[in-house]
C-alpha positions in Angstrom: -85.0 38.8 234.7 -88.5 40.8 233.8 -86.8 44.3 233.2 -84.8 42.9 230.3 -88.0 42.7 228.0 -89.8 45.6 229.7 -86.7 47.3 228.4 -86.5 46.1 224.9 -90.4 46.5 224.4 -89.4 50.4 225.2 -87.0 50.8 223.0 -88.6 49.0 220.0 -91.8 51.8 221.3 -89.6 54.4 220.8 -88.1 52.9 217.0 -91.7 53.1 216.1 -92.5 56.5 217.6 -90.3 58.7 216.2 -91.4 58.1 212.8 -94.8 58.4 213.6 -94.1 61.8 215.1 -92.2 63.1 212.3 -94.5 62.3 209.9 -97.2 63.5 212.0 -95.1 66.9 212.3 -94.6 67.2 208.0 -98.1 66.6 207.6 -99.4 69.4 209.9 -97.2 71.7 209.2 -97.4 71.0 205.0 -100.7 69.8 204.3 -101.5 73.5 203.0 -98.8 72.3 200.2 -100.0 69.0 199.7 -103.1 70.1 199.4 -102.8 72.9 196.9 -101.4 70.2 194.8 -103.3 67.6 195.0 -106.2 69.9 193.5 -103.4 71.1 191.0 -103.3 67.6 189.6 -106.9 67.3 190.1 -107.7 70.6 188.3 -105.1 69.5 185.3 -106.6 66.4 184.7 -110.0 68.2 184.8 -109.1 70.6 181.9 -107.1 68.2 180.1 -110.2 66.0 180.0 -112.0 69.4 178.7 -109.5 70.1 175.7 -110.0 66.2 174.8 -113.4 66.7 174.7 -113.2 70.1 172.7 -111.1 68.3 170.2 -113.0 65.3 169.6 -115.8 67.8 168.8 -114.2 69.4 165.7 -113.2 65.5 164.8 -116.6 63.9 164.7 -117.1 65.5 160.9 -113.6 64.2 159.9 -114.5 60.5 161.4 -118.3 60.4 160.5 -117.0 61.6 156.7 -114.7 58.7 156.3 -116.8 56.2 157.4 -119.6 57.1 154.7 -116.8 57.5 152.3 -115.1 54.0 153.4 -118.3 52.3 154.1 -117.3 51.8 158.3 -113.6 50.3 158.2 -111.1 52.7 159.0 -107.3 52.5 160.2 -105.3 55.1 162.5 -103.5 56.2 159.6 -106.7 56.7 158.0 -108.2 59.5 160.0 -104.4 60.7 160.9 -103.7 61.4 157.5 -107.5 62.9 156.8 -106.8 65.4 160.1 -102.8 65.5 160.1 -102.6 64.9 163.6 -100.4 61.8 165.1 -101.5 58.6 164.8 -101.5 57.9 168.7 -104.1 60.8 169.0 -105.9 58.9 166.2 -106.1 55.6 167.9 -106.9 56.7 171.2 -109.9 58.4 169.6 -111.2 55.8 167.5 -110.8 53.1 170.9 -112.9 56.1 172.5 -115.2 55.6 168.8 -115.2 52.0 168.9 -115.8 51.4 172.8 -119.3 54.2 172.3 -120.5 52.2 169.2 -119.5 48.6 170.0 -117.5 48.9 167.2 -115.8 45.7 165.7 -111.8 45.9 165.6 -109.8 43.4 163.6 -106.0 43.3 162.9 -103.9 42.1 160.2 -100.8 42.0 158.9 -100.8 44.3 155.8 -103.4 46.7 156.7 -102.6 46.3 160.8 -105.8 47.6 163.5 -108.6 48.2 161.6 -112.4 49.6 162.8 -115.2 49.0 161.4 -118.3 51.2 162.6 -121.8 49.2 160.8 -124.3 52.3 160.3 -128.0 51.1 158.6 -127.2 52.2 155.2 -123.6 49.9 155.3 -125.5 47.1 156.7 -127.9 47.3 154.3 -126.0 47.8 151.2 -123.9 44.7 152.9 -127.3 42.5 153.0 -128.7 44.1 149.5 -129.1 40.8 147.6 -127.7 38.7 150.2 -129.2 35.8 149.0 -127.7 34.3 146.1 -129.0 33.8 142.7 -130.7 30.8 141.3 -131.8 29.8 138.0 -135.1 29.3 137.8 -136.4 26.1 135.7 -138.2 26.7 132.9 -142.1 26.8 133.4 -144.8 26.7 131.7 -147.0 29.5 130.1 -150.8 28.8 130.7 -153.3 30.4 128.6 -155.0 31.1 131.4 -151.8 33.1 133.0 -151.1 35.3 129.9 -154.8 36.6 129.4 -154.0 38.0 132.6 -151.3 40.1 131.3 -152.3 40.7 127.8 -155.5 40.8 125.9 -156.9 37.6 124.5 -155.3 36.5 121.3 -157.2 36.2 118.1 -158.0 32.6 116.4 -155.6 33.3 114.0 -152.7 33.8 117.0 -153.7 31.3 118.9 -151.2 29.1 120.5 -150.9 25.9 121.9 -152.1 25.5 126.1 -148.4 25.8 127.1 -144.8 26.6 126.1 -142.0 26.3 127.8 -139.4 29.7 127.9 -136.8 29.5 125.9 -133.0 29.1 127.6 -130.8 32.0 127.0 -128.3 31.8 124.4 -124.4 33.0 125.5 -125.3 35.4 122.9 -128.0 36.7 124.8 -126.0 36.2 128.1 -123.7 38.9 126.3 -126.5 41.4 125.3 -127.5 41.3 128.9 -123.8 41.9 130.3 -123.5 44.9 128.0 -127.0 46.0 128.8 -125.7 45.9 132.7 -122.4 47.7 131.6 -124.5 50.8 130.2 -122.5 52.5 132.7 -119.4 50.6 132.3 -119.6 49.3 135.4 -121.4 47.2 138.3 -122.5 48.4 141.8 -122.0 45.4 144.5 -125.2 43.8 144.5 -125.5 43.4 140.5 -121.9 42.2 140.6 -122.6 39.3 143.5 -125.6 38.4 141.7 -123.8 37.8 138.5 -120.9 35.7 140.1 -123.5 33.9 142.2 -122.9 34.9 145.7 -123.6 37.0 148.7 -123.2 40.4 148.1 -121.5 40.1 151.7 -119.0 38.2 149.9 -117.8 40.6 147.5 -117.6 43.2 150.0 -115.2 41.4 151.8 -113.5 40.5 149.7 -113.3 43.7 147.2 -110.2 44.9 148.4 -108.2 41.6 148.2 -105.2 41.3 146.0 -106.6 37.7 144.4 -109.9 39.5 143.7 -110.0 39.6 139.9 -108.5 36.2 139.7 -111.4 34.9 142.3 -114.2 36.6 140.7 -112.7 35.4 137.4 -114.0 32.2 138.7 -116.9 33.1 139.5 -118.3 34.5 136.4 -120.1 32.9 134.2 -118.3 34.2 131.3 -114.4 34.0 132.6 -113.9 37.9 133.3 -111.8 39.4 135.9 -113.5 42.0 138.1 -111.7 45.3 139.5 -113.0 47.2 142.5 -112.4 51.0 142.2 -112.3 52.5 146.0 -113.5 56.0 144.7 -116.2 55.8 142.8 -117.6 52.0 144.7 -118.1 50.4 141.9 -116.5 47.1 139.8 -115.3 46.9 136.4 -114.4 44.2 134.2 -110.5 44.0 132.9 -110.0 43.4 129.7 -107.9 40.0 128.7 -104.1 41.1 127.4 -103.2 39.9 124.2 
């Protein structure tokens, strides 16, 4: 009755020995191949890494030109276009970009992935007159306050102890609109303190179909506002008819 299993447990030994062997038998007598390729793979990945790196190199003044030139947001297409190289090369590096610089990535559906690298001068024209713009109530002038910052009047132009300064006109709110437009046009921070908001608000929004409509109600005077990508700057439109 005990040889029966003393019998089986051999043979189910010997199932489980005869692979063992064999495999033990490939590996001595090919581990010179397996070895010379494992460090084949090795050594690829080692000089592929090494051309990546090489490449990346004669990117950087591609990437760091667009994002001074697009003040931080970029797209794949963006720098493949800028480098004619395929997008996928493009994305991977910008992850590589974005994961080095904490970068902030955002998508949507018209202009898909999109990066945006902050540098101080971005952040700062972002924040330039962040705060918005309030009128100031009229106050008045002290004698006392103007002696400071003009010689003392003679009897004959003296004035009253206080005035109070006079509103400005929508005339005048015109001559100052054309005195801002000397240039034609508005930077950011003169535009979002004229429409009354953070300047962070028009730079988000400077690129948004619905912007002149949006800004035309925001301005005090009902005009429609135009953001030209090449030159950074905003100019009114003119009303048809």
């Amino acid at each position: 009755m005990s040889a029966k299993p003393i019998e089986g447990n051999g043979k189910a030994f010997l199932v489980l020995l005869l692979p063992i062997s064999f495999l033990i038998i490939f590996l001595v007598t090919t581990w010179r191949i397996l070895l010379a390729v494992i460090l084949l793979v090795i050594g690829f990945k080692v000089w592929q890494e090494y051309q990546w790196q090489q490449w990346t190199v004669r990117v950087n003044p591609i990437f760091h030109q667009l994002v001074r030139e697009n003040q931080g947001r970029l797209t794949p297409m963006d720098l493949a276009i800028r480098g004619n190289f395929p997008g996928t090369t493009a994305k991977r590096y910008l992850d590589g970009k974005a994961s080095e610089f904490g970068a902030s990535v955002l998508n949507s559906e018209d202009a898909g992935q999109s990066y945006y690298f902050i540098t101080a001068s971005i952040l700062g024209n972002i924040l330039d007159s962040s705060e918005p713009v309030k009128e100031l109530p009229a106050q008045p002038v002290t004698k006392t306050a103007r002696s400071l910052l003009a010689p003392p009047p003679t009897p004959e132009e003296e004035e009253p102890e206080t005035e109070s300064l006079p509103q400005p006109t929508h005339e005048q709110a015109k001559r100052s609109l054309e005195k801002q437009l000397v240039f034609g046009s508005l930077i950011q921070s003169e535009l979002a303190k004229r429409l009354n908001v953070y300047s962070s608000t028009v730079y988000k929004r400077r690129n948004d179909p619905e912007f002149p409509e949006w800004s035309r109600s925001k301005d005090p005077d009902g005009i429609a506002w135009s953001y030209l990508e090449k030159t950074k700057e905003f100019f009114p439109l003119e009303e048809e008819g």
